[in-house]
N, C-alpha and C positions, 0 to 999 in steps of 0.2 A: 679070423672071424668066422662064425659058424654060422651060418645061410637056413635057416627051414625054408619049405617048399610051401607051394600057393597054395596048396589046399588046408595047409596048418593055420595057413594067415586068416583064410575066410573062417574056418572054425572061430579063432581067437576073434574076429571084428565081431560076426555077430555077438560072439557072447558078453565083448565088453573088455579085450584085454585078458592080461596073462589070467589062470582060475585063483582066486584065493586074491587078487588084488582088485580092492574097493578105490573111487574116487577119491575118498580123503586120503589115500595115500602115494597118487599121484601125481607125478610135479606138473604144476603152470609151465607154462612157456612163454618167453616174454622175448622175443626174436627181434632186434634192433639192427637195421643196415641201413646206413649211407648211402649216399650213391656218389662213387669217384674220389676216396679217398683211400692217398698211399699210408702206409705201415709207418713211418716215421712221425706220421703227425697227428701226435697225440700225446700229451704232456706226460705222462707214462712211460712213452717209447722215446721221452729225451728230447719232442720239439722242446726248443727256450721260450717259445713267441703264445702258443695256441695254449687255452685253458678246458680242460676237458674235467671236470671233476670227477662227472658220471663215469666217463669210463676209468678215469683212476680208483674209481671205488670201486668197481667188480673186477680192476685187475688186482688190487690191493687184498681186495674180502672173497677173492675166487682164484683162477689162473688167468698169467699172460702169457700169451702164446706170440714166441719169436718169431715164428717161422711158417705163418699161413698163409696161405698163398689161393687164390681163389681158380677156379677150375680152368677160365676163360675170361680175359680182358677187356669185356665189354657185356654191355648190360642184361640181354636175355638170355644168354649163353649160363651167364655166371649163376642166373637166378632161376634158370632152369635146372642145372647140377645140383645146386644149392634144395631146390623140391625135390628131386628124385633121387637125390644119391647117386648120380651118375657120369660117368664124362661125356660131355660133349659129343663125342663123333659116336655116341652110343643112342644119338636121340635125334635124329635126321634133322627135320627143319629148324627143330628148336637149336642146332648147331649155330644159326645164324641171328642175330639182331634182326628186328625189324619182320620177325617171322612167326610162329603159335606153338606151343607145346601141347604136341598130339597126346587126347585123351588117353590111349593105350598106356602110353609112361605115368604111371603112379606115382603119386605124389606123397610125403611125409604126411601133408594136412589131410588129404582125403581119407588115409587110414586112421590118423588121427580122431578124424572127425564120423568114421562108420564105428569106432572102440565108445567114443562118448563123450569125446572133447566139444569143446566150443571152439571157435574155431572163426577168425576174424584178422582183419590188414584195414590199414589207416595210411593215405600216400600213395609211395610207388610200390605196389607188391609187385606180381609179373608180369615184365615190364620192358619194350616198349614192342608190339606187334598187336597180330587179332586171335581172338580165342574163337571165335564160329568156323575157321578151316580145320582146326585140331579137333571139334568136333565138343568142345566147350561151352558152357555158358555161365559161368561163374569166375573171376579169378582164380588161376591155381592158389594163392595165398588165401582165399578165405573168402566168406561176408562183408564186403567194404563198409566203412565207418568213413563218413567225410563229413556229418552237418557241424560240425565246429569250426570256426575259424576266426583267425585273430590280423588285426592289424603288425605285418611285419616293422620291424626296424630298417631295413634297406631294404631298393627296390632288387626284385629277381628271386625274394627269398618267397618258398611258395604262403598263402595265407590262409593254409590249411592250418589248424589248431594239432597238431597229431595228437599232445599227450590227453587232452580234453576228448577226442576221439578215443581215446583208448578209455576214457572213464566211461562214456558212455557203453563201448564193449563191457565192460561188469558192469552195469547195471543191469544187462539184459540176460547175465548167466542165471541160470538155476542153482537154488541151491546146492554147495559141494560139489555143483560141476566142475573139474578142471577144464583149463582152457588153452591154449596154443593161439597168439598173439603173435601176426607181423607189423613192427613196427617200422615203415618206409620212408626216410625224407628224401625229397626232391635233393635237398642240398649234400654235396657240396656243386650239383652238377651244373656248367654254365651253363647261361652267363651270370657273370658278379658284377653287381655296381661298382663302379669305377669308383676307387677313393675310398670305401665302407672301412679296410683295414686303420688308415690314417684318422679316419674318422672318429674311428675305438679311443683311439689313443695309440696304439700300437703303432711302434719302432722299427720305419725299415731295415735300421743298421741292425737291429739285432735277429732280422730272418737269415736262416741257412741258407742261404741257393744252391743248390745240388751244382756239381760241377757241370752236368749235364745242360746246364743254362747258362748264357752271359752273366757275370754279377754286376749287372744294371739296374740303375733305379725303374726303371717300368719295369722290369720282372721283380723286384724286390715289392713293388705294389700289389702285382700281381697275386703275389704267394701271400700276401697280408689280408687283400679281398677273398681268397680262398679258405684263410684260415677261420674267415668271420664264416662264411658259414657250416666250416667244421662244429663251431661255438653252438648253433642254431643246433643243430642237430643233438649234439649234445646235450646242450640245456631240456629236449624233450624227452630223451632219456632219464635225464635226471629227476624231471616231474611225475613220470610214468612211475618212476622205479620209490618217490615219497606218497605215489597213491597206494601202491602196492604198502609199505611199511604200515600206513596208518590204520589201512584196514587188515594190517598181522596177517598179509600173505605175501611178504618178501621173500622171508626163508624157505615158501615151499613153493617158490620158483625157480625155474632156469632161464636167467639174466643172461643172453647172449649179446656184445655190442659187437661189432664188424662192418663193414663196407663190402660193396659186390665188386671193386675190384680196386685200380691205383687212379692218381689223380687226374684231369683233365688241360695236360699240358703236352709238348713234343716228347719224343719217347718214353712216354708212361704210359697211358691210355691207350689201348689197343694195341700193346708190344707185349713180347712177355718177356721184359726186363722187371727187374724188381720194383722198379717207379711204376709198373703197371701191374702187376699181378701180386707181389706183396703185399697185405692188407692187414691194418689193427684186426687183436682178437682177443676177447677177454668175456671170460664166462664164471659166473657165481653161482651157486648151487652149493646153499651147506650141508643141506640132507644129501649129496651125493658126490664131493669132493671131499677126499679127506689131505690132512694139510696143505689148506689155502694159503694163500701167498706166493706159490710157488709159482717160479716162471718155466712156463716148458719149451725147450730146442727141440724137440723133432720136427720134422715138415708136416705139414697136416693140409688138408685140402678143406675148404668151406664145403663141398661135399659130404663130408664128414659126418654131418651137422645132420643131415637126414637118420641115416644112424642110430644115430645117436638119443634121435628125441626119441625114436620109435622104440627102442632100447629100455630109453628111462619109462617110458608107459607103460610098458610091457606091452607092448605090440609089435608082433615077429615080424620079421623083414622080408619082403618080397624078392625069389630069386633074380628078379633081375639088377636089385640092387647092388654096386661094385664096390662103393664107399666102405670104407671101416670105421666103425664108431670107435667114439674117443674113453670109452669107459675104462679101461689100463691106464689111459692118463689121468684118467677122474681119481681112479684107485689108487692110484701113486705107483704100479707094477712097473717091473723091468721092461719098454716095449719096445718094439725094434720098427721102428717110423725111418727110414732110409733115403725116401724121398718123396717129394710132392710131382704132381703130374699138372701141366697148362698146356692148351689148346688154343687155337683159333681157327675159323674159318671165313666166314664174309662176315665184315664189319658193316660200313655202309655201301660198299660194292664200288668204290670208287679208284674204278679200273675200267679201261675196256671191255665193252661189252658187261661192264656190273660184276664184276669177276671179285673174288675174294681174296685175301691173303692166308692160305693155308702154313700153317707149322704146328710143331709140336715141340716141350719142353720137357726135362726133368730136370726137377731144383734139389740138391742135395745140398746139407748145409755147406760145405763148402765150394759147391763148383756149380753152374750151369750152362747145360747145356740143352741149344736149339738145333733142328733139321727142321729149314723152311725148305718147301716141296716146291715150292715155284719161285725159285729166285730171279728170276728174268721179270717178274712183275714187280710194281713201286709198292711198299709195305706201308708206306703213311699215303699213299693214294696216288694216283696219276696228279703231276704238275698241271694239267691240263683242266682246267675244273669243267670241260664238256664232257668229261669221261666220268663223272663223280655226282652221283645222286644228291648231294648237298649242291653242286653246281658253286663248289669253290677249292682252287687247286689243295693238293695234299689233304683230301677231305677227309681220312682217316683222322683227323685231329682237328681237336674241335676250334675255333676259331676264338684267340685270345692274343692281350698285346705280348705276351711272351710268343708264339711263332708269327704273329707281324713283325715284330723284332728281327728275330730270327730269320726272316726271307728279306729283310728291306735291306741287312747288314751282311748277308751271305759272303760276300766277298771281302769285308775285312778282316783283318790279320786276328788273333783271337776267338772271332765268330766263327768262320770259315769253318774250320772241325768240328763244332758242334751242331753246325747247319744241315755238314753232311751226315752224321749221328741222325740226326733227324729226321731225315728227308730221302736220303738216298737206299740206292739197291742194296740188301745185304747178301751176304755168300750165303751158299747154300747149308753149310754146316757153322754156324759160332759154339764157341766156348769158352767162356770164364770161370776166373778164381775170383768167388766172392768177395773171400778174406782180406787180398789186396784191392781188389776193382767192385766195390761196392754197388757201382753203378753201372757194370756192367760197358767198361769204355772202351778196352783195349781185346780184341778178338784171339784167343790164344790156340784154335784150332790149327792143325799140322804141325804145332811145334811139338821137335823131336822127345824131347825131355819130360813131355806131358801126355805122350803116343798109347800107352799102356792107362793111365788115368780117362782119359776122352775114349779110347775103346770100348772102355768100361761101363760109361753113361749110355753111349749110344745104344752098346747091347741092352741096358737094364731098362734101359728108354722103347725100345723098338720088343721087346718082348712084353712087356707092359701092353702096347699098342696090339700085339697078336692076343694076347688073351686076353683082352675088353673089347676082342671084333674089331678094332678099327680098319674100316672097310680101306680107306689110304695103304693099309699094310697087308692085309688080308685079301684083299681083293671084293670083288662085288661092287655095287652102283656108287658113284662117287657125286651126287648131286648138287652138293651145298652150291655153286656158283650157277644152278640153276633152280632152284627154288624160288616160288614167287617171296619177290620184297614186297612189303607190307607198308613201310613208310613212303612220304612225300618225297616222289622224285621227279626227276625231267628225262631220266632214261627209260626207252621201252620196258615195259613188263620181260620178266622172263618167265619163260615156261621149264617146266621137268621134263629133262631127257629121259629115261628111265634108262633106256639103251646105253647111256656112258656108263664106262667100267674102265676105271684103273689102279694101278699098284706101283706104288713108289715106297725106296727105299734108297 
């Protein structure tokens, strides 16, 4: 990908985009994500149980992409990458949940929105932290749209209107303006009404349970109340995307549907196992895909995505941008996508002292691998919930009767091994073969046979990490676990060291 320089960018903003391209011939954007939904579950990607139409139809009438994978497992992280095009350990506080994305980092929509877009979010745009320390006062996603709203079907589901928000965003365009649309639900993220799945009508006997879980009927519920509000979400993309047709500007959109990371259960959610960091992804754009249909295997980062829009605008991309846009796969070109990169840093700090869970990932389609940098701390949180800003044990995981399950049964026969999956220390280095271990269960790091494979990752992994800065590897201030948190907690505030510097490998 070829990078112009900042001073090319400010030319291009003011004047309105690439020279010689007018508004009527630049695409919409119509930017649809979830919040906490894994890659499997989506009637597309082969769930039996959940009904997604919407997105069956822009991975049908566009591409679906196997192999996305979001930057970072958890919610501000993901959605900050997701605006800048950028990783994680490239964007200091915005590394953490619960924290602000500093002004400095540019964002897709603001260049978007200085070329001529319109420019607007309905929901969860960026999301959950404060925008006045970054030095903000707007959503990075845009103009909020909220006065719509409707009586939900179950309790927990938010009763914000989104798609009716999104009508009232075109109403208020100018004529021929393009526009750039986040579209944000609350759902799938908990809590779920207890019972909503049964209540559909839906079949526990016919949900998957990942091996990763007991196959118990209260998890078997569980994933059915999850799936109802996959449905929720859904259904608003689908409203959105029949406003769009009626008023004949479907086709000169870019229909992205996705989630900001994997579901909100034990080992998905804040791990970078594939139940957490694999995520649906399906993108329509007829004026700028050619042979639709197609499903694409390379790894590709929801990063990307930034890119990408700025790409289709014709609006150059800022050097600091690292993402590669997805336009060779739009094209249908030969491309060489190798592998995707995930990150974490502090989730809800539920550690000692507020401390985080640092690692890093590379996902190549067939193997992954992780180097957690502090393996002596608990990755789903201290047992202790005095130690856990949620102020409940293992607080990296949100609280559901799938890990009540899981902690009340730890010591029986069956459960036992996936309790400790869940809950316990992991080594410092893992590595999986996708192809047999889907879900990432069996640790194949040090095996002799696999020596020269895992070498391999690590290097393409750790060189990655040198030339995107990351200060973990590079050196320089390591702050994430002292950055102030921003949400509701019962642990002291923390302050910035500036003075800490270190380097692990």
């Amino acid at each position: 990908m070829i990078k112009t320089n900042w001073i090319r960018w400010v030319v291009l903003a003011v004047i309105g985009g690439w020279p010689g391209t007018s508004n009527a011939e630049r695409p919409n954007i119509l930017f649809c994500i979830s919040d906490d939904q894994s890659y499997a579950h989506t009637s597309a990607n082969g769930d039996p149980v959940v009904q997604t139409p919407a997105f069956d139809r822009v991975a049908r009438e566009g591409l679906r992409f196997t192999h996305a994978f979001c930057d970072a497992p958890t919610c501000g992280p993901s959605r900050s990458a997701i605006l800048t095009g950028q990783e994680i350990w490239r964007l200091e506080e915005a590394g953490n949940i619960h924290s602000t994305l500093p002004a400095k980092f540019k964002t897709y929509t603001e260049l978007l929105q200085a070329s001529g877009y319109a420019v607007g979010f309905t929901g969860k745009g960026w999301s959950p932290g404060r925008l006045k320390p970054g030095g903000r006062t707007q959503n990075p996603a845009g103009q909020e749209y909220r006065g719509a709203t409707l009586q939900p079907a179950h309790r927990f589901i938010n009763h914000r209107d989104y798609a009716a928000n999104f009508d009232t965003f075109l109403s208020d365009l100018a004529e021929d303006q393009p526009f750039c649309f986040w579209l944000g639900t609350s759902e799938p993220h908990r809590p779920f009404q207890s019972g909503a799945g049964a209540q559909t009508g839906k079949d526990p006997q016919q949900v998957r349970v990942p091996p990763i879980f007991p196959d118990h009927e209260i998890v078997r519920n569980d994933l059915l109340d999850y799936l109802v509000e996959i449905e929720h979400f859904d259904s608003m993309v689908e409203r959105a995307m029949e406003t769009l047709e009626k008023a004949g500007r479907l086709d000169q959109t870019i229909v992205v549907v996705t989630s900001d990371h994997g579901m909100p259960f034990p080992r998905a959610k804040a791990t970078l196992y594939d139940d957490g960091a694999r995520v649906p992804l399906a993108i329509r754009w007829p004026g700028g895909i050619r042979e639709s249909g197609r499903n694409v295997d390379q790894p590709v980062n929801l990063s990307d995505l930034a890119p990408t829009f700025l790409q289709a605008a014709g609006v150059a991309l800022p050097e600091s941008m690292t993402a590669e846009s997805l336009f060779g796969i739009f094209e249908n070109q030969p491309v060489a996508r190798a592998a995707a990169f995930i990150a974490m840093e502090r989730h809800d700090g539920c550690r000692a002292g507020g401390k985080g869970y640092p690692c890093r990932a590379i996902r190549t389609k067939d193997y992954l691998y992780i180097h957690n940098f502090e393996p002596t701390r608990w990755p789903a949180g201290s047992p202790d919930a005095g130690d856990c800003a949620r102020s409940i044990p293992f607080g990296e995981i949100d609280t559901s009767p799938t890990k009540n399950f899981l902690m009340q049964n730890r010591s029986r026969p069956g459960v036992a091994p996936l309790a400790e999956l869940a809950f316990a220390r992991r080594p410092r280095v893992e590595f999986y073969d996708v192809r047999s271990d889907p879900h990432q269960m069996k640790n194949l790091a040090g095996r002799p046979d696999l020596q020269d494979i895992q070498e391999s990752h690590r290097k393409n992994l750790f060189e990655h990490l040198r030339a995107t800065q990351d200060p973990r590897v590079v050196g320089g201030p390591v702050l994430w676990d002292h950055y102030p948190y921003y949400g509701k907690t019962t642990t002291p505030g923390w302050q910035v060291d500036p003075s800490r510097t270190e380097r692990n490998e």
